[in-house]
FIBAVO-898039 format. One record per atom (N, C-alpha, C): x negated, y, z; residue in one letter; residue number from 1. Coordinates in steps of 0.05 Angstrom, whole numbers, plus 5000, padded with zeros to 4 digits. Example, Ala and Ser with C-alpha at 12.3 -4.5 7.8 and 13.67 -1.06 7.14 Angstrom:
% residues 2
+------+------+------+------+------+
!   xx !   yy !   zz ! resn ! resi !
+------+------+------+------+------+
! 4736 ! 4886 ! 5156 !    A !    1 !
! 4754 ! 4910 ! 5156 !    A !    1 !
! 4736 ! 4934 ! 5156 !    A !    1 !
! 4743 ! 4955 ! 5142 !    S !    2 !
! 4727 ! 4979 ! 5143 !    S !    2 !
! 4742 ! 5001 ! 5157 !    S !    2 !
+------+------+------+------+------+
% end
This chain:
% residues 89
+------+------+------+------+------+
!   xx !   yy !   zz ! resn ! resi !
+------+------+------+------+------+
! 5391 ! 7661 ! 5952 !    X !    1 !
! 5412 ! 7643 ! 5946 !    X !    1 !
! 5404 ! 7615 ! 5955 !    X !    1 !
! 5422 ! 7597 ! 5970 !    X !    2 !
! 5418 ! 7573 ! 5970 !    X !    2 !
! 5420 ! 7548 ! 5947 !    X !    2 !
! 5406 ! 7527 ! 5940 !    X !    3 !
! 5400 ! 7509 ! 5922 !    X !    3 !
! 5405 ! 7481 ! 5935 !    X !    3 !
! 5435 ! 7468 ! 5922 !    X !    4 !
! 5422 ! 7438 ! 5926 !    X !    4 !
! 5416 ! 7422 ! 5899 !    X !    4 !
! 5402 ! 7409 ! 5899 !    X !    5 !
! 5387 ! 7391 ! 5881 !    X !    5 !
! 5407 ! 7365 ! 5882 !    X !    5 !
! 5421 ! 7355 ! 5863 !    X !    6 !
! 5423 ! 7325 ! 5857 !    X !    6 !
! 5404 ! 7315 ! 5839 !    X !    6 !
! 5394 ! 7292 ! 5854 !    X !    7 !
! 5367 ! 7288 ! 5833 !    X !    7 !
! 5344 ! 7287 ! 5842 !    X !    7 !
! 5324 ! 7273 ! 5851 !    X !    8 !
! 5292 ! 7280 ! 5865 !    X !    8 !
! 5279 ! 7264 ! 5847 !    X !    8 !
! 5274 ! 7262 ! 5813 !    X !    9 !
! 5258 ! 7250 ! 5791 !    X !    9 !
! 5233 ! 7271 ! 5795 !    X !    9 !
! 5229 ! 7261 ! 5769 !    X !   10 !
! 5211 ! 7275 ! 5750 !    X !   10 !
! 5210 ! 7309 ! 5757 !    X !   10 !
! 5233 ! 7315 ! 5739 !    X !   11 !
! 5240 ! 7344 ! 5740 !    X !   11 !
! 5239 ! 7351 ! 5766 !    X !   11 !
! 5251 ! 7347 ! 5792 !    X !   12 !
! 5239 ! 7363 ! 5814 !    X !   12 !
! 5206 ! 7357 ! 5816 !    X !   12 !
! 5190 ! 7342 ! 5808 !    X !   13 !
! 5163 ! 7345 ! 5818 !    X !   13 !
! 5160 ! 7367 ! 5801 !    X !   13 !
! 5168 ! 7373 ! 5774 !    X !   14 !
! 5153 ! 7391 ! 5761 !    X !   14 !
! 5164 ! 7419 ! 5765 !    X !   14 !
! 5188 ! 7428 ! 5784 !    X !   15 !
! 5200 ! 7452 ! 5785 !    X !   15 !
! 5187 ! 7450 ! 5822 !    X !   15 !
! 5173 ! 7440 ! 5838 !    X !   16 !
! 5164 ! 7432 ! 5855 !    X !   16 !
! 5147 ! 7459 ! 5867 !    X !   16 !
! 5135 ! 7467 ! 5855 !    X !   17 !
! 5114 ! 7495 ! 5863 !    X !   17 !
! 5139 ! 7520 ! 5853 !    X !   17 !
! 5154 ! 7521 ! 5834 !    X !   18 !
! 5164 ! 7539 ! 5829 !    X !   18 !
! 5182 ! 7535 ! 5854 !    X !   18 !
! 5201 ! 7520 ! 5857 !    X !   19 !
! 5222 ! 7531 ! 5880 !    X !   19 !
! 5213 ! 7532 ! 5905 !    X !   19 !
! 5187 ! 7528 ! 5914 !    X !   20 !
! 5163 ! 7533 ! 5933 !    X !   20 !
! 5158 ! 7557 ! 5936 !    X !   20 !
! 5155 ! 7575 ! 5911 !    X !   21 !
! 5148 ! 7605 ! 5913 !    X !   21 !
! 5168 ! 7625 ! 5913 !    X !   21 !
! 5189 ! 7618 ! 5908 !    X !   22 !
! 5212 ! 7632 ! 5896 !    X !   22 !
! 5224 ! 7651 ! 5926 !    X !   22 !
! 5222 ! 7675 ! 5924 !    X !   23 !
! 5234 ! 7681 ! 5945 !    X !   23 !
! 5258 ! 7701 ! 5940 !    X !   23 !
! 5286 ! 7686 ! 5922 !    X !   24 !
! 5309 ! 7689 ! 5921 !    X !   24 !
! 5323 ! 7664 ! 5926 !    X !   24 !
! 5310 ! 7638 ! 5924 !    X !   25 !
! 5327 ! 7617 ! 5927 !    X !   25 !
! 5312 ! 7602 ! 5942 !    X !   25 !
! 5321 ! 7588 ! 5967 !    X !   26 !
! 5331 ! 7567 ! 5983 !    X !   26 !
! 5337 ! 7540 ! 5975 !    X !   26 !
! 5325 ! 7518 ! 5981 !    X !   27 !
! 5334 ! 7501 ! 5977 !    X !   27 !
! 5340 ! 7481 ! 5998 !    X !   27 !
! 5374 ! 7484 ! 5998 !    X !   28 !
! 5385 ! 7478 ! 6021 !    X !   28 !
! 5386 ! 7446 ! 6027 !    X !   28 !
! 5393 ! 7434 ! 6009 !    X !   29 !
! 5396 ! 7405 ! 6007 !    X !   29 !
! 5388 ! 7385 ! 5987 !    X !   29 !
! 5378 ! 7360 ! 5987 !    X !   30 !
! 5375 ! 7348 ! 5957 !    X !   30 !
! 5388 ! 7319 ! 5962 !    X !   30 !
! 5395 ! 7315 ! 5942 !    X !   31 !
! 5410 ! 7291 ! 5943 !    X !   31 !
! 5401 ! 7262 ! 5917 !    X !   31 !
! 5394 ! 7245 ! 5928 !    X !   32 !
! 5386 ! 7222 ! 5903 !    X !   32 !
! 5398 ! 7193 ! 5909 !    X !   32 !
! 5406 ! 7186 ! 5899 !    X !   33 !
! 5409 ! 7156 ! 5902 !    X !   33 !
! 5396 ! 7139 ! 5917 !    X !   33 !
! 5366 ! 7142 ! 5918 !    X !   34 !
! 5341 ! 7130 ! 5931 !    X !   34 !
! 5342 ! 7139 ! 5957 !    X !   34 !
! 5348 ! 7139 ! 5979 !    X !   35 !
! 5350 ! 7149 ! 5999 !    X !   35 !
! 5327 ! 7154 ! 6015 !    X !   35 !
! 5307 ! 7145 ! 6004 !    X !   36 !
! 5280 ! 7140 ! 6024 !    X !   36 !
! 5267 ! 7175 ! 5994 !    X !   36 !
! 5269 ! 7167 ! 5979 !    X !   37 !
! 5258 ! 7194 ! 5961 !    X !   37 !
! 5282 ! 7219 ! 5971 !    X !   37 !
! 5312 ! 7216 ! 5972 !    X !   38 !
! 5305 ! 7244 ! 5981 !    X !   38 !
! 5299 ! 7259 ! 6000 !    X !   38 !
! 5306 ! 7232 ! 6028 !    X !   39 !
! 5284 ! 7244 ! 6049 !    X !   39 !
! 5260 ! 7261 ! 6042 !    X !   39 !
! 5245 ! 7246 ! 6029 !    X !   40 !
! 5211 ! 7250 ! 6022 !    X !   40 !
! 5216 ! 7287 ! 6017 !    X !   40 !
! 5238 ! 7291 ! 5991 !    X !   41 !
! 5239 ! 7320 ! 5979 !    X !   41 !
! 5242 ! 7330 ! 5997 !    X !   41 !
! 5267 ! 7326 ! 6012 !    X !   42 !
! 5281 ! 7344 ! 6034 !    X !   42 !
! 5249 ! 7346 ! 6055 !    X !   42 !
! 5234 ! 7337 ! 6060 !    X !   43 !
! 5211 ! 7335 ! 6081 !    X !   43 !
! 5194 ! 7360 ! 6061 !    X !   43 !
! 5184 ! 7360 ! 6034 !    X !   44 !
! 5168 ! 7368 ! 6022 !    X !   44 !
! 5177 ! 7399 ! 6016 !    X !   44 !
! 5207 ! 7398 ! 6019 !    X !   45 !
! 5223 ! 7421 ! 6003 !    X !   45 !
! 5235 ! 7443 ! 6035 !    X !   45 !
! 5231 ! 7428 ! 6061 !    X !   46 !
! 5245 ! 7441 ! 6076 !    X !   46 !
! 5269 ! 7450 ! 6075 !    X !   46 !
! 5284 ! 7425 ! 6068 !    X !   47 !
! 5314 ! 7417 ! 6062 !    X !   47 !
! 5328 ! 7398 ! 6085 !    X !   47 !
! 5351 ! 7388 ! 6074 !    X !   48 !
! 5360 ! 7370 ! 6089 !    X !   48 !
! 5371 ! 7345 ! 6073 !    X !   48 !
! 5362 ! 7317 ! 6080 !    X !   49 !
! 5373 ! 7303 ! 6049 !    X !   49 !
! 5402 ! 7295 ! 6059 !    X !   49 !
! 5418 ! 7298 ! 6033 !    X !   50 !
! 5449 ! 7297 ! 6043 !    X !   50 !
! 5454 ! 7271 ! 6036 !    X !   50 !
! 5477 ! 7254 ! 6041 !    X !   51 !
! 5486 ! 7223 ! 6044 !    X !   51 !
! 5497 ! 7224 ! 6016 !    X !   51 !
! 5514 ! 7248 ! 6004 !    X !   52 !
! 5523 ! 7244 ! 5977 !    X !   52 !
! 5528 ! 7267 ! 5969 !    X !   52 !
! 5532 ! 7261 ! 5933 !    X !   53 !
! 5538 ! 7284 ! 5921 !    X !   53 !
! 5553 ! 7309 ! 5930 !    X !   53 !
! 5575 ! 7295 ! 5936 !    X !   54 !
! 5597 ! 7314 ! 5954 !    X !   54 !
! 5589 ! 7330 ! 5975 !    X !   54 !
! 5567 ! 7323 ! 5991 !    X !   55 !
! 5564 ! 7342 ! 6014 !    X !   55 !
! 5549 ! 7360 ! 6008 !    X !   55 !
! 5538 ! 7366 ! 5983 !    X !   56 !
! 5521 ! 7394 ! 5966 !    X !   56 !
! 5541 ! 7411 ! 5958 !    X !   56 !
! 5570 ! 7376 ! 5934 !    X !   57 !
! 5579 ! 7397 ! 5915 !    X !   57 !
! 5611 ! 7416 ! 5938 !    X !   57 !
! 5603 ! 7404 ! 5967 !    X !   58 !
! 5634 ! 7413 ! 5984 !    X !   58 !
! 5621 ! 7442 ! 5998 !    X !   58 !
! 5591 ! 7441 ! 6001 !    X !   59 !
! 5579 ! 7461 ! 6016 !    X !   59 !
! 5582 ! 7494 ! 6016 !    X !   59 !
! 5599 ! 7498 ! 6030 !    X !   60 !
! 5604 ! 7523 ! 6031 !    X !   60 !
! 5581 ! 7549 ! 6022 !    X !   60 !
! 5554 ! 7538 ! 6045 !    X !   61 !
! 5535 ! 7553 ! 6044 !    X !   61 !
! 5512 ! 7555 ! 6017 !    X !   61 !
! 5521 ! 7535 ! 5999 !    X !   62 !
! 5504 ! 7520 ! 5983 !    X !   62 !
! 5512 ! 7544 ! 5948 !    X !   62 !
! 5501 ! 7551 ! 5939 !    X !   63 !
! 5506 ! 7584 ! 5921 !    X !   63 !
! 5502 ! 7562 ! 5886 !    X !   63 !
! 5481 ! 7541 ! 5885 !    X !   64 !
! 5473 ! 7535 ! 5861 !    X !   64 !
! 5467 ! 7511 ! 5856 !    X !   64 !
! 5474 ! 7490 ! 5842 !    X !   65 !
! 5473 ! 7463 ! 5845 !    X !   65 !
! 5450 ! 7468 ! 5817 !    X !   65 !
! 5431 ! 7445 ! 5824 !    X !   66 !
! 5417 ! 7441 ! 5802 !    X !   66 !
! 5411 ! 7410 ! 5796 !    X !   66 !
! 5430 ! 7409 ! 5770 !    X !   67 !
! 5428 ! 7379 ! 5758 !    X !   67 !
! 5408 ! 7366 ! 5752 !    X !   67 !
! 5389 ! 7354 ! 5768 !    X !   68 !
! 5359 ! 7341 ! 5758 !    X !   68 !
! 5365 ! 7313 ! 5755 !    X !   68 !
! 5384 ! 7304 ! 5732 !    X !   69 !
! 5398 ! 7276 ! 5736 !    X !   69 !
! 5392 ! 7272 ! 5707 !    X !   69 !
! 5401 ! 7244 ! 5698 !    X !   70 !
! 5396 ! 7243 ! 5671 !    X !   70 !
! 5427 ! 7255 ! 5656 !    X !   70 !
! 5408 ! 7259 ! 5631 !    X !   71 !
! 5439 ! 7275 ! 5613 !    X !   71 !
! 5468 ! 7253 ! 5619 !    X !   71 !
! 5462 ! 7238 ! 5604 !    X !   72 !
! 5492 ! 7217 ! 5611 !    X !   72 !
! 5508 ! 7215 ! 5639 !    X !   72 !
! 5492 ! 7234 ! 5665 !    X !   73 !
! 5514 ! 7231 ! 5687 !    X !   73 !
! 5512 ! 7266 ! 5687 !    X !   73 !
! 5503 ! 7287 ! 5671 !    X !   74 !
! 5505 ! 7310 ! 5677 !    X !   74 !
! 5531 ! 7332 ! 5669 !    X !   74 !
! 5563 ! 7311 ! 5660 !    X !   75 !
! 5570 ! 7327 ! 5646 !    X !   75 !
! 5595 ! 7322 ! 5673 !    X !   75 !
! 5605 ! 7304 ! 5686 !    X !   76 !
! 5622 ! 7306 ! 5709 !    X !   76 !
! 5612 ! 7328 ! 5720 !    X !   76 !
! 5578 ! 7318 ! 5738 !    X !   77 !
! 5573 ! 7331 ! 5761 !    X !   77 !
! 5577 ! 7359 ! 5751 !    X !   77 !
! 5579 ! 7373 ! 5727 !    X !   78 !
! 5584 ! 7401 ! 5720 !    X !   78 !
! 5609 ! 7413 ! 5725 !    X !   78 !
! 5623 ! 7397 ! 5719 !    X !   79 !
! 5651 ! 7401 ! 5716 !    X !   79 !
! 5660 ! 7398 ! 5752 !    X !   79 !
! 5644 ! 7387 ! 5767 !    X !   80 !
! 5653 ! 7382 ! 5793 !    X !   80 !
! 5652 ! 7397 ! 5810 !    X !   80 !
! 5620 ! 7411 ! 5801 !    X !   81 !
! 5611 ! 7439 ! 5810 !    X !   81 !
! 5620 ! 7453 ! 5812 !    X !   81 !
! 5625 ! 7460 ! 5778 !    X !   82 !
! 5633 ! 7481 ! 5779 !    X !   82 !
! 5671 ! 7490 ! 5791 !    X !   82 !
! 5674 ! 7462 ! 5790 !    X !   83 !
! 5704 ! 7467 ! 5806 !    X !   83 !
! 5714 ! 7469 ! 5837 !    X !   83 !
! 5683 ! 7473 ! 5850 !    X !   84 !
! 5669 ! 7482 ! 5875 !    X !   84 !
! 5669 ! 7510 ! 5869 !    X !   84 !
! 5666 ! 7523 ! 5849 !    X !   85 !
! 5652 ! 7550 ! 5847 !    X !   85 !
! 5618 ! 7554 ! 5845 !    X !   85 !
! 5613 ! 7529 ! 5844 !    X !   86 !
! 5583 ! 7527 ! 5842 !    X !   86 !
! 5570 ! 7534 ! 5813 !    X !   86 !
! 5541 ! 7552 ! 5813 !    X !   87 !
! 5532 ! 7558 ! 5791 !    X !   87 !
! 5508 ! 7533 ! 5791 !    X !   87 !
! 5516 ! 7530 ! 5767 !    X !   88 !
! 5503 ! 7508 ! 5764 !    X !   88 !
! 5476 ! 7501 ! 5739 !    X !   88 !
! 5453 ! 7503 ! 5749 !    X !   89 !
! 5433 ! 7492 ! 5730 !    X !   89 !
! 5428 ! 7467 ! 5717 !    X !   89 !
+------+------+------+------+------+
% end
C-alpha cells in the first residue's frame, strides 16, 4: 500500500526505521509546511515531497494518509481524507 505523510516532526523521526522496514507500505509522498524538511524526508524516505496537502489528500495512487500533525489541525485533515477515500492514521 502506498503512504503519504502530512507532517515531517517528531513522530516521523520516531516511526522512521519502522516505515523503512515495512514491506506492505510505501511511502509515496510527505508533505510539511517547512519545505526544506520535507525535502530532507522525502530524500531519507524515498518519496517525493509534495507542494501541499491536497496533492497526497487528491492522489489517486496514494492508499493511506498518515496524520503526523499536531492534534488541533488533525480533525479537518481527517475528514478531508477521508472524503478522498483515504484510510487514514
Amino acid at each position: 500500500m502506498k503512504l503519504g505523510i502530512l507532517g515531517c516532526g517528531d513522530f516521523l523521526r520516531w516511526q522512521e526505521e519502522a516505515l523503512k522496514a515495512s514491506e506492505r507500505v510505501e511511502v509515496k509522498a510527505v508533505y510539511d509546511p517547512n519545505r526544506e524538511r520535507a525535502e530532507d524526508w522525502a530524500e531519507r524516505l524515498g518519496a517525493n515531497a509534495a507542494r501541499s496537502e491536497d496533492e497526497i489528500l487528491t492522489d489517486p495512487e496514494i492508499d493511506i494518509v498518515a496524520l503526523f500533525v499536531p492534534p488541533w489541525l488533525r480533525k479537518d485533515l481527517f475528514l478531508r481524507a477521508a472524503d478522498h477515500g483515504k484510510h487514514v492514521l
